[in-house]
C-alpha positions, 0 to 999 in steps of 0.5 A, spaced: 500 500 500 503 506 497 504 511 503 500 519 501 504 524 502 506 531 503 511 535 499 515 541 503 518 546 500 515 546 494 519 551 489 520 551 481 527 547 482 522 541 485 517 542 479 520 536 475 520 531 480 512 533 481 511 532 474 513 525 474 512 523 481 507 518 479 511 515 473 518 513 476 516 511 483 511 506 486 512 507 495 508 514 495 502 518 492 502 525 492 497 529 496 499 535 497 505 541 495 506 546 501 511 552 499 515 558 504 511 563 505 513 569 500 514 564 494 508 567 490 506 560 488 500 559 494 494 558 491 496 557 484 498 550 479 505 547 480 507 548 473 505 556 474 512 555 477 516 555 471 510 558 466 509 551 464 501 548 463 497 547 468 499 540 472 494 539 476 496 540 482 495 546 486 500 549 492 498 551 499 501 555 503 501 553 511 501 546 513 496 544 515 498 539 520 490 536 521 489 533 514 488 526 514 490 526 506 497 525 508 499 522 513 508 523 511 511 530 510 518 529 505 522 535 505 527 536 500 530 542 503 532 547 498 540 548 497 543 554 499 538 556 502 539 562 509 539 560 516 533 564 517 529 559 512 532 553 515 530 555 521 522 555 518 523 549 515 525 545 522 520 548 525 515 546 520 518 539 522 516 540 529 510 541 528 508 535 523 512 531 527 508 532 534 502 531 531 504 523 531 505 523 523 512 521 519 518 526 516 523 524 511 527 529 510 532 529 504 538 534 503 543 539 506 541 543 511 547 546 515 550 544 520 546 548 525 540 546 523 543 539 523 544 538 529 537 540 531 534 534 526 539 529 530 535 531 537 529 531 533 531 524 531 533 522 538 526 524 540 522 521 534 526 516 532 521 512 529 517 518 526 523 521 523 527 518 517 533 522 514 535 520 508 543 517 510 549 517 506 548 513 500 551 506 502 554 506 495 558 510 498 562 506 503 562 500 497 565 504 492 571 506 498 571 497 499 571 495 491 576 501 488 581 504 489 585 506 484 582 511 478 578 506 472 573 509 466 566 507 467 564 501 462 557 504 460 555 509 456 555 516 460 550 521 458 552 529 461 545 533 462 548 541 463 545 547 462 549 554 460 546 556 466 544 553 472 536 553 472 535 550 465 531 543 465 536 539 467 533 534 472 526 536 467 531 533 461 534 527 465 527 524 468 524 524 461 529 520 459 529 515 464 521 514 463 522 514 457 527 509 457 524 505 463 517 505 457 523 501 453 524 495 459 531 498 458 535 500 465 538 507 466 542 509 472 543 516 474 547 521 478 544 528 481 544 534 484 538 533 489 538 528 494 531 528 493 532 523 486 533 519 492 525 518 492 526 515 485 531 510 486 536 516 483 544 517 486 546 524 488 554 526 488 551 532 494 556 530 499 562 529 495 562 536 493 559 538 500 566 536 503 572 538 505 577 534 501 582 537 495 580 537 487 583 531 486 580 527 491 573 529 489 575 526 483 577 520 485 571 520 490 566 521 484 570 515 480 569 510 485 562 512 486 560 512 479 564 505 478 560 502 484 553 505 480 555 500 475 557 495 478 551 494 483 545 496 478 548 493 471 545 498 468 545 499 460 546 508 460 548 512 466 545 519 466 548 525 470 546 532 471 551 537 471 552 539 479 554 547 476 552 550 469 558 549 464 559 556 462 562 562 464 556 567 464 560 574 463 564 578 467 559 581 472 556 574 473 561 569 472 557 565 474 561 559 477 565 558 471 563 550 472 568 548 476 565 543 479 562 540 471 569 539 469 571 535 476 565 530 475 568 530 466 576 528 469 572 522 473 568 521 467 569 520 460 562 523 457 559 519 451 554 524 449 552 531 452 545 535 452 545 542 453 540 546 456 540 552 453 535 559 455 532 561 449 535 567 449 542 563 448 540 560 442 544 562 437 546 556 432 554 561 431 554 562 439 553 554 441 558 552 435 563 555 439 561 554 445 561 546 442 568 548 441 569 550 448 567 543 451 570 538 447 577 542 450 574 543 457 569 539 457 572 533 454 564 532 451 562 537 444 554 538 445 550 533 441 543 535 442 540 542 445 534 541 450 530 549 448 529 552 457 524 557 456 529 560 462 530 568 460 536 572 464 533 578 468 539 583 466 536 588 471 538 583 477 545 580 474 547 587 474 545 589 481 546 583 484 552 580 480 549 573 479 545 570 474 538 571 475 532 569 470 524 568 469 521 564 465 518 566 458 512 561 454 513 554 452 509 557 445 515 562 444 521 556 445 517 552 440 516 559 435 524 560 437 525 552 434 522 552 429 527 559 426 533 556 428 532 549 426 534 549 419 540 553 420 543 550 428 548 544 426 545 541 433 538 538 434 533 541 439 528 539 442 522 541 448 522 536 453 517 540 457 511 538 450 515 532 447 517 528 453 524 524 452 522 520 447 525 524 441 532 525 445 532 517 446 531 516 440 537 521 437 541 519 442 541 512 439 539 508 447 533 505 444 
C-alpha cells in the first residue's frame, strides 16, 4: 500500500520531480505541495512555477498539520538556502512531527540546523527518517581504489546556466527509457532523486577534501553505480552550469562540471540552453569550448524557456532569470532549426522520447 504524502518546500527547482512523481516511483502518492511563505506560488498550479501548463496540482501555503490526506511530510530542503529559512523549515518539522505523523527529510541543511534534526531524531526516532549517506558510498571506498573509466555509456545533462531543465531533461529520459524495459542509472544534484531510486554526488562536493580527491571520490562512486545496478546508460546532471556567464556574473565558471568530466569520460552531452542563448554561431563555439574543457562537444540542445533578468545580474552580480512561454521556445525552434548544426528539442511538450531516440539508447 503506497504511503500519501506531503511535499515541503515546494519551489520551481522541485517542479520536475512533481511532474513525474507518479511515473518513476511506486512507495508514495502525492497529496499535497506546501511552499515558504513569500514564494508567490500559494494558491496557484505547480507548473505556474516555471510558466509551464497547468499540472494539476495546486500549492498551499501553511501546513496544515490536521489533514488526514497525508499522513508523511518529505522535505527536500532547498540548497543554499539562509539560516533564517532553515530555521522555518525545522520548525515546520516540529510541528508535523508532534502531531504523531512521519518526516523524511532529504538534503543539506547546515550544520546548525543539523544538529537540531539529530535531537529531533533522538526524540522521534521512529517518526523521523533522514535520508543517510548513500551506502554506495562506503562500497565504492571497499571495491576501488585506484582511478578506472566507467564501462557504460555516460550521458552529461548541463545547462549554460544553472536553472535550465536539467533534472526536467534527465527524468524524461529515464521514463522514457524505463517505457523501453531498458535500465538507466543516474547521478544528481538533489538528494531528493533519492525518492526515485536516483544517486546524488551532494556530499562529495559538500566536503572538505582537495580537487583531486573529489575526483577520485566521484570515480569510485560512479564505478560502484555500475557495478551494483548493471545498468545499460548512466545519466548525470551537471552539479554547476558549464559556462562562464560574463564578467559581472561569472557565474561559477563550472568548476565543479569539469571535476565530475576528469572522473568521467562523457559519451554524449545535452545542453540546456535559455532561449535567449540560442544562437546556432554562439553554441558552435561554445561546442568548441567543451570538447577542450569539457572533454564532451554538445550533441543535442534541450530549448529552457529560462530568460536572464539583466536588471538583477547587474545589481546583484549573479545570474538571475524568469521564465518566458513554452509557445515562444517552440516559435524560437522552429527559426533556428534549419540553420543550428545541433538538434533541439522541448522536453517540457515532447517528453524524452525524441532525445532517446537521437541519442541512439533505444
Amino acid at each position: 500500500m503506497k504511503v500519501s504524502i506531503a511535499l515541503y518546500p515546494f519551489s520551481s527547482s522541485l517542479l520536475p520531480t512533481v511532474r513525474y512523481f507518479d511515473q518513476l516511483q511506486n512507495q508514495y502518492t502525492l497529496d499535497k505541495l506546501y511552499s515558504l511563505p513569500g514564494s508567490g506560488l500559494i494558491g496557484k498550479d505547480a507548473g505556474y512555477a516555471c510558466n509551464h501548463p497547468p499540472i494539476g496540482r495546486i500549492v498551499s501555503g501553511e501546513i496544515d498539520i490536521n489533514d488526514a490526506g497525508w499522513n508523511t511530510l518529505i522535505v527536500a530542503m532547498p540548497q543554499g538556502e539562509k539560516s533564517e529559512i532553515g530555521n522555518h523549515i525545522y520548525t515546520q518539522i516540529r510541528r508535523v512531527l508532534v502531531t504523531g505523523k512521519s518526516v523524511v527529510f532529504c538534503g543539506d541543511c547546515g550544520l546548525s540546523i543539523s544538529k537540531k534534526m539529530q535531537v529531533l531524531k533522538h526524540q522521534y526516532s521512529n517518526e523521523l527518517l533522514i535520508l543517510p549517506e548513500n551506502p554506495l558510498f562506503s562500497k565504492s571506498t571497499m571495491f576501488y581504489e585506484r582511478y578506472r573509466q566507467v564501462e557504460v555509456p555516460v550521458i552529461l545533462i548541463g545547462g549554460l546556466i544553472e536553472s535550465s531543465d536539467t533534472l526536467e531533461v534527465l527524468l524524461g529520459i529515464i521514463a522514457e527509457l524505463r517505457k523501453r524495459q531498458l535500465y538507466p542509472s543516474a547521478i544528481v544534484k538533489d538528494p531528493v532523486g533519492r525518492l526515485f531510486g536516483l544517486h546524488s554526488y551532494d556530499s562529495i562536493f559538500t566536503t572538505g577534501t582537495t580537487e583531486i580527491q573529489k575526483i577520485e571520490a566521484l570515480n569510485r562512486f560512479a564505478l560502484a553505480v555500475v557495478r551494483e545496478e548493471r545498468p545499460n546508460v548512466i545519466l548525470v546532471e551537471a552539479p554547476d552550469a558549464v559556462m562562464r556567464f560574463n564578467e559581472i556574473a561569472p557565474n561559477g565558471f563550472g568548476i565543479q562540471t569539469y571535476l565530475l568530466t576528469q572522473a568521467l569520460r562523457i559519451d554524449y552531452f545535452v545542453c540546456c540552453v535559455p532561449l535567449e542563448l540560442l544562437m546556432p554561431p554562439l553554441l558552435e563555439a561554445f561546442s568548441k569550448d567543451f570538447s577542450v574543457r569539457l572533454g564532451s562537444p554538445i550533441h543535442a540542445v534541450q530549448v529552457s524557456n529560462v530568460i536572464g533578468d539583466s536588471a538583477e545580474i547587474l545589481q546583484q552580480h549573479a545570474v538571475s532569470y524568469a521564465h518566458t512561454t513554452l509557445d515562444h521556445v517552440q516559435e524560437k525552434i522552429e527559426q533556428e532549426k534549419t540553420i543550428s548544426m545541433f538538434p533541439l528539442f522541448d522536453v517540457m511538450r515532447d517528453g524524452g522520447e525524441g532525445l532517446v531516440k537521437y541519442l541512439g539508447l533505444c
